[in-house]
N, CA, C and O of each residue as an XYZ file, in Angstrom:
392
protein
N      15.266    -39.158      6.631
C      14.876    -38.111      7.548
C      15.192    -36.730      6.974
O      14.361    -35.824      7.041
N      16.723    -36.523      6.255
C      16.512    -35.312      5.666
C      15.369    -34.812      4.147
O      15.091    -33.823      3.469
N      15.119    -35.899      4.240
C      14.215    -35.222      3.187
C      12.980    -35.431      3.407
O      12.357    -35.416      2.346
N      12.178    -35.667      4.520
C      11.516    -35.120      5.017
C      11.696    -33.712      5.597
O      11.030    -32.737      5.247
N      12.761    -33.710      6.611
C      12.867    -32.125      6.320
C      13.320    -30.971      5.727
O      13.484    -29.831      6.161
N      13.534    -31.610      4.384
C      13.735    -30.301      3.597
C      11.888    -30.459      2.301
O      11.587    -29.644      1.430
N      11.296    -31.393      2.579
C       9.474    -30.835      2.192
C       8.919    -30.556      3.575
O       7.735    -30.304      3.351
N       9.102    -30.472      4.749
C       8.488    -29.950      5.791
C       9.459    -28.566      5.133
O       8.998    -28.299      4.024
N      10.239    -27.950      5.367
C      10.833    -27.300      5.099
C      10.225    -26.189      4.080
O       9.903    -25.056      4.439
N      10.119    -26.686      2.754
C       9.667    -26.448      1.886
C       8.215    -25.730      1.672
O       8.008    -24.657      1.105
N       6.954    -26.900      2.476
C       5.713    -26.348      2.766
C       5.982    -24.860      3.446
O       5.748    -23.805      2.857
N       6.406    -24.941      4.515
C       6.331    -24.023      5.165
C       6.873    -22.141      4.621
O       6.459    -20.988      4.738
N       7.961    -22.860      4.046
C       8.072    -21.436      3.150
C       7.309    -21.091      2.240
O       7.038    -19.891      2.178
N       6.752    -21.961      1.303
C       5.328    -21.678      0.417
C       4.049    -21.158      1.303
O       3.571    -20.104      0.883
N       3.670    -21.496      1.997
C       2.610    -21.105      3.190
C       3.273    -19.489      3.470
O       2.581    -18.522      3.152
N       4.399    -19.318      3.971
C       4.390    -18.251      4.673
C       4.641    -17.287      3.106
O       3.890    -16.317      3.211
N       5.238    -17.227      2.035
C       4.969    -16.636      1.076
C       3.940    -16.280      0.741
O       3.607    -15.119      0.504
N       3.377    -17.122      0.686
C       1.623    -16.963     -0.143
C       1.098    -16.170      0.775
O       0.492    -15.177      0.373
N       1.218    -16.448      2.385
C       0.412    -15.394      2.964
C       0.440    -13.821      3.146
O       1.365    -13.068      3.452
N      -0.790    -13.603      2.876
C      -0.997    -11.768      2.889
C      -0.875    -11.137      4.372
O      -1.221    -11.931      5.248
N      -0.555    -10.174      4.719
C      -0.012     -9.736      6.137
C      -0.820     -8.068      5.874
O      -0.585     -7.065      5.200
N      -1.879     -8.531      6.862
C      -2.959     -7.326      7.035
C      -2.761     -6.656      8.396
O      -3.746     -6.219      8.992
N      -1.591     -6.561      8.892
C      -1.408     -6.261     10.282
C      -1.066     -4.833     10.268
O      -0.676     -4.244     11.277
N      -1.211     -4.298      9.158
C      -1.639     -2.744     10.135
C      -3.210     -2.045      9.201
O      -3.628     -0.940      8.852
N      -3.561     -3.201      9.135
C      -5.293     -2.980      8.819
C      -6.406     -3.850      9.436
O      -6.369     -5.032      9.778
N      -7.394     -2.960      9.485
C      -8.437     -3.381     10.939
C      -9.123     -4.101     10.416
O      -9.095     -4.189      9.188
N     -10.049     -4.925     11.250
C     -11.217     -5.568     10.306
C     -12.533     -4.891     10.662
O     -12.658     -4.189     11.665
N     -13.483     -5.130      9.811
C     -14.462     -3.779      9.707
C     -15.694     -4.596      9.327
O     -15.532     -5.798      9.114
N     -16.752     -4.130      9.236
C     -17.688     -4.859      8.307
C     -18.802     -3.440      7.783
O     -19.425     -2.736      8.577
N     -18.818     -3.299      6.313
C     -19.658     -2.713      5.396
C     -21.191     -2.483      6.242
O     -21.811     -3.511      6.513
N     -21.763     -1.198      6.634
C     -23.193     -0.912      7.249
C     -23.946      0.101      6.703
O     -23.761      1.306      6.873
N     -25.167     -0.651      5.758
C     -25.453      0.715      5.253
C     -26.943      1.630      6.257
O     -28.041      1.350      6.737
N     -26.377      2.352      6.167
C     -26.861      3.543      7.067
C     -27.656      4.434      6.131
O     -27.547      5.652      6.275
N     -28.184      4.106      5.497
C     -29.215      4.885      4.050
C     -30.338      5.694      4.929
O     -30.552      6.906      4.930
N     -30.865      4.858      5.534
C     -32.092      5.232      6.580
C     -32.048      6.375      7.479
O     -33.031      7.016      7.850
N     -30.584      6.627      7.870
C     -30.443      8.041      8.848
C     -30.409      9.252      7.988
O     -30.335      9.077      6.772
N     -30.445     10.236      8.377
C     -30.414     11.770      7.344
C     -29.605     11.746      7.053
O     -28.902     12.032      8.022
N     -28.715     11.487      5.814
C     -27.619     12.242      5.530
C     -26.429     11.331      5.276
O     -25.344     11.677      4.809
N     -26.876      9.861      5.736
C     -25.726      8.712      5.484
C     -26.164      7.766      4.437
O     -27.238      7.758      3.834
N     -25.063      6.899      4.312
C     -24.812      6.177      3.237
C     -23.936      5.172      3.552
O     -23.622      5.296      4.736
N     -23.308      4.080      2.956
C     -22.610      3.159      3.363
C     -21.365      3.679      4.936
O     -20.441      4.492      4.909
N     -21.682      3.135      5.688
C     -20.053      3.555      6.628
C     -19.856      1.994      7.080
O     -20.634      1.064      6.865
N     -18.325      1.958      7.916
C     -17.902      0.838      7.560
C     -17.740      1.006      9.786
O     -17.453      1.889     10.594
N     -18.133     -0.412      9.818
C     -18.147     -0.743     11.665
C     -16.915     -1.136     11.902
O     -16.431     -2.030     11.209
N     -16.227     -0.569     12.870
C     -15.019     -1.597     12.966
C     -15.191     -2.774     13.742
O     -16.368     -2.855     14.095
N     -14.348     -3.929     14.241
C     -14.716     -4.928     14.934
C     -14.413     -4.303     16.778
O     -14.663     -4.723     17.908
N     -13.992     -3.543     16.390
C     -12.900     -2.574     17.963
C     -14.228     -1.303     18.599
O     -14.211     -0.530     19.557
N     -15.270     -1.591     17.525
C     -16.799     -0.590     17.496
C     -16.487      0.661     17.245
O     -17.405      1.398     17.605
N     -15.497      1.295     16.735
C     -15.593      2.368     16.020
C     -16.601      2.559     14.697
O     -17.078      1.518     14.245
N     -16.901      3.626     14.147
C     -17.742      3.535     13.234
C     -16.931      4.584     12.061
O     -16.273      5.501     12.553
N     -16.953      4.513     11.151
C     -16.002      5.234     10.150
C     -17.025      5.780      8.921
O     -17.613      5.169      8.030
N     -16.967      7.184      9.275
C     -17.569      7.455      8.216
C     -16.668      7.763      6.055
O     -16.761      8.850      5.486
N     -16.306      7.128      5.726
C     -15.410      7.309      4.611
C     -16.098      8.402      3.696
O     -17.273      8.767      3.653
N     -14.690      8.913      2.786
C     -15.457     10.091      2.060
C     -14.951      9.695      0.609
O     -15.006     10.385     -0.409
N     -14.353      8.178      0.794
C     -13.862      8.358     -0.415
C     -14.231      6.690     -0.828
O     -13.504      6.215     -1.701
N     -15.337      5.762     -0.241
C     -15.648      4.913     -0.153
C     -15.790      4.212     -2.147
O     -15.647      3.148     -2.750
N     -15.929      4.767     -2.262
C     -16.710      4.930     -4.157
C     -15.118      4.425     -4.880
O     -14.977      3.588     -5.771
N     -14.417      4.935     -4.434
C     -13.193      4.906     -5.066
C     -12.601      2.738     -5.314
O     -12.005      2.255     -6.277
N     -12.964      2.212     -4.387
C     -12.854      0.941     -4.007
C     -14.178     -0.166     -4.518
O     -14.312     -1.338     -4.165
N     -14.687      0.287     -5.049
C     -16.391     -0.260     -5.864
C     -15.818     -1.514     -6.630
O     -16.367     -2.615     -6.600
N     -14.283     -1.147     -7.542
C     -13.898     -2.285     -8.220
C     -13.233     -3.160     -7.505
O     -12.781     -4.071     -8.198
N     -12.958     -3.248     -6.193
C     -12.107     -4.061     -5.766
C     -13.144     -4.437     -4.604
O     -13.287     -5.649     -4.764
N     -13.840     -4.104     -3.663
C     -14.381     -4.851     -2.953
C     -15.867     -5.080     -2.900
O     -16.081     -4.294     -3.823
N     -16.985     -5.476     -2.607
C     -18.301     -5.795     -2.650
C     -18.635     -5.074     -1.959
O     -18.584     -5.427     -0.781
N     -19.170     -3.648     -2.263
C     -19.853     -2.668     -1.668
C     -21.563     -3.054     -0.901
O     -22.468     -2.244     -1.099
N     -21.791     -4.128     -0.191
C     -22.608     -4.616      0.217
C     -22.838     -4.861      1.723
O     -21.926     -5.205      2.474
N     -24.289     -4.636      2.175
C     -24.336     -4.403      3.516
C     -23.628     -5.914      4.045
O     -23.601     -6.911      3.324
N     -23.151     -5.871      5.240
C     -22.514     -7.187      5.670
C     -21.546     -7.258      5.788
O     -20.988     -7.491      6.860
N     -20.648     -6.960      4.002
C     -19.609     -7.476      3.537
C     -18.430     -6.930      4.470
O     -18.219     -5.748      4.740
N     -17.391     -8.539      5.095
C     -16.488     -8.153      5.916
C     -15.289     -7.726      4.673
O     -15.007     -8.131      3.545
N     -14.765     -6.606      5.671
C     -13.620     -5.973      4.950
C     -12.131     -5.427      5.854
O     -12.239     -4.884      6.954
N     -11.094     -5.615      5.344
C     -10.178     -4.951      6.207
C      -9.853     -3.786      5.569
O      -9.892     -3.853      4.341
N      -9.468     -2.481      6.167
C      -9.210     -1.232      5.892
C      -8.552     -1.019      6.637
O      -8.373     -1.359      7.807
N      -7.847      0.003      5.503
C      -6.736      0.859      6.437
C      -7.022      2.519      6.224
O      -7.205      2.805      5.041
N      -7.085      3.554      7.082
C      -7.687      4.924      6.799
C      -6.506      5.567      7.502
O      -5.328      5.288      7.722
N      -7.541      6.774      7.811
C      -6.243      8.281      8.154
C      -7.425      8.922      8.640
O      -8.369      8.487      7.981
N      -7.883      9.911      9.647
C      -9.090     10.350     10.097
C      -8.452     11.757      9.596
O      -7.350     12.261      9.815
N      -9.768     12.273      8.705
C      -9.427     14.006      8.541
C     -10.383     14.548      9.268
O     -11.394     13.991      9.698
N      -9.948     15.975      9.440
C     -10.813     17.008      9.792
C     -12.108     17.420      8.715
O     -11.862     18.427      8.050
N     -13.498     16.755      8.447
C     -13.991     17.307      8.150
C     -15.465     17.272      8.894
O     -15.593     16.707      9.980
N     -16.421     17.835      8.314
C     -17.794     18.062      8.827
C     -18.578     16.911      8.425
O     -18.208     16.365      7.386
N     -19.400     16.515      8.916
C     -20.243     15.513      8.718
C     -21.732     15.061      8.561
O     -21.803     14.150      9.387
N     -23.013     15.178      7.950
C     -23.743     15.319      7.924
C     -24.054     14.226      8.457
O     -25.004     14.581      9.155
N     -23.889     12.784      8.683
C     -24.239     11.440      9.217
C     -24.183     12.179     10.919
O     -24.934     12.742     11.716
N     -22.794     11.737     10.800
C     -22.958     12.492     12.124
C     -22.626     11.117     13.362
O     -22.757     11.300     14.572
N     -22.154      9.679     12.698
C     -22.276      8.171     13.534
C     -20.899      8.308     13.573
O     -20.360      8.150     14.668
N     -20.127      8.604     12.481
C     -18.480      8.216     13.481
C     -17.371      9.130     13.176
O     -17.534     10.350     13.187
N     -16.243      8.569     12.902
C     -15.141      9.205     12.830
C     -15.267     10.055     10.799
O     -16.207      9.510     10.220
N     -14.919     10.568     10.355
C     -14.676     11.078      9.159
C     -13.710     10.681      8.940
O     -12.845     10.787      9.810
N     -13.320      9.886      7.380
C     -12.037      9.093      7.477
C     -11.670      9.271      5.477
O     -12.520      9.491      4.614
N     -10.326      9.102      5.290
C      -9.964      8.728      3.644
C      -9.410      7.273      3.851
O      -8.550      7.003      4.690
N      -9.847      6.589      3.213
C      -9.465      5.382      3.101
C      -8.291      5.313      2.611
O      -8.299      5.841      1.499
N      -7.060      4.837      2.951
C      -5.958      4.357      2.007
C      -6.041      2.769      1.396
O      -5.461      2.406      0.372
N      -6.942      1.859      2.304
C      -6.407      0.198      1.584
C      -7.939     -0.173      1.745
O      -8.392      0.432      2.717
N      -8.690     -0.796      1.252
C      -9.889     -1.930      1.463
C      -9.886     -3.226      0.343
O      -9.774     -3.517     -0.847
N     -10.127     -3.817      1.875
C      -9.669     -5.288      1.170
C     -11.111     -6.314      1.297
O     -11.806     -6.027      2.272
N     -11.504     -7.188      0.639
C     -12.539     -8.159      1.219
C     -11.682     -9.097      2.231
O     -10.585     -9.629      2.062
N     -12.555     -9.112      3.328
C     -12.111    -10.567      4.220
C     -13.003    -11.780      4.041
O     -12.748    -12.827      4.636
């Protein structure tokens, strides 16, 4: 019996190691918005916010810049102007593929 629970034991700390902890990043999904005046990829949240990023380009090597593609992000909303004009104006700090 104890050694069953020291590999129950065992799994469980490998599981919770390995896992990634996205809890203070949203889940989102990639929308490209080409078609309106003035936009270009912005990212939907699942909460229906709409995020317009200004720094989206920066993340090209790390996630699949593709309409669809689910992603979690983490941002910061700045003050700027917007020519889209669909959501919040945002700098991305984290994007991740989900």
């Amino acid at each position: 019996m104890k050694v069953y629970r020291a590999y129950l034991f065992l799994i469980l700390l490998l599981l919770t190691a390995c896992s990634k902890s996205n809890s203070n990043m949203f889940k989102g999904k990639l929308h490209d918005y080409t078609g309106l005046d003035g936009c270009g990829m912005l990212i939907d949240l699942d909460n229906g916010t709409t995020l317009e990023p200004i720094n989206l380009s920066h993340f090209q090597d790390n996630v699949n810049l593709v309409d669809g593609q689910k992603v979690w992000v983490k941002y910061n909303e700045i003050s700027a102007g917007s020519i889209c004009m669909v959501g919040k104006v945002v700098e991305i700090d984290e994007l991740e593929n989900r």
